[in-house]
N, C-alpha and C positions, 0 to 999 in steps of 0.2 A: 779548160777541158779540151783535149786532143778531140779531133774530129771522128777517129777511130773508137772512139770512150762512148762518144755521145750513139754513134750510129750500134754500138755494142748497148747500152742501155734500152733504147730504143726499142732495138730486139726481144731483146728479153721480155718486156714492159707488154710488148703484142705477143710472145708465146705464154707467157702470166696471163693474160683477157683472155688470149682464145682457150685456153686451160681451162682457168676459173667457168668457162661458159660449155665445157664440156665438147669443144668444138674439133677437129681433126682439120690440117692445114685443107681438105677437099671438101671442108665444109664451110670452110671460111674466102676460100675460091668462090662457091658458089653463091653465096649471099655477098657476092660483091659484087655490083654491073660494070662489065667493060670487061676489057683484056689483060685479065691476068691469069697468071696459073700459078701450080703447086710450086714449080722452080724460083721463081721471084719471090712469093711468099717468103720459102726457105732460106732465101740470099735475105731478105729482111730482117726476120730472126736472129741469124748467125750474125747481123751485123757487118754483111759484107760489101752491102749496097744503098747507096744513099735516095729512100723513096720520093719522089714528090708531094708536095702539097697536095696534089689531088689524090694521090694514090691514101695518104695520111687519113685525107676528108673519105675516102672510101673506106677505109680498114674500120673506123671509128663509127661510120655507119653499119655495116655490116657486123661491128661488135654492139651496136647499141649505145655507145656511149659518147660524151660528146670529145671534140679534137682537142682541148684541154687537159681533159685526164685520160686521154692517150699520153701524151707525152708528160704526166706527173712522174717524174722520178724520186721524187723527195731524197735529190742529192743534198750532202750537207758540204759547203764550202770550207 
């Protein structure tokens, strides 16, 4: 899998959570500690930005769920 593919799943995978939870990218800012905003969010999503490990361990908190199925994609090889 291209690097482009995986950070495009990714996104998707965190606009699907924050959906399902009813949440708006300035809600999901705000239940996150530290320095992010709506613009990085967005570059997340879109797949256009490769986030960190912590930033990963922040999204997953702030959606409630753990950093495992954040990144479940259930690709099929």
């Amino acid at each position: 899998m291209e690097k482009s593919d995986l950070l495009e799943l990714l996104g998707k995978r965190i606009k699907e959570l924050r959906l399902e939870r009813g949440m708006s990218q300035v809600d999901l800012v705000a239940k996150m500690q530290g320095n992010i905003d709506t613009t990085n969010i967005s570059r997340i999503e879109a797949g256009r930005t490769n986030p960190t490990v912590y930033s990963l361990y922040r999204l997953s908190e702030a959606l409630e769920i753990s950093m495992s199925e954040l990144v479940n994609f259930n690709v099929k090889k």
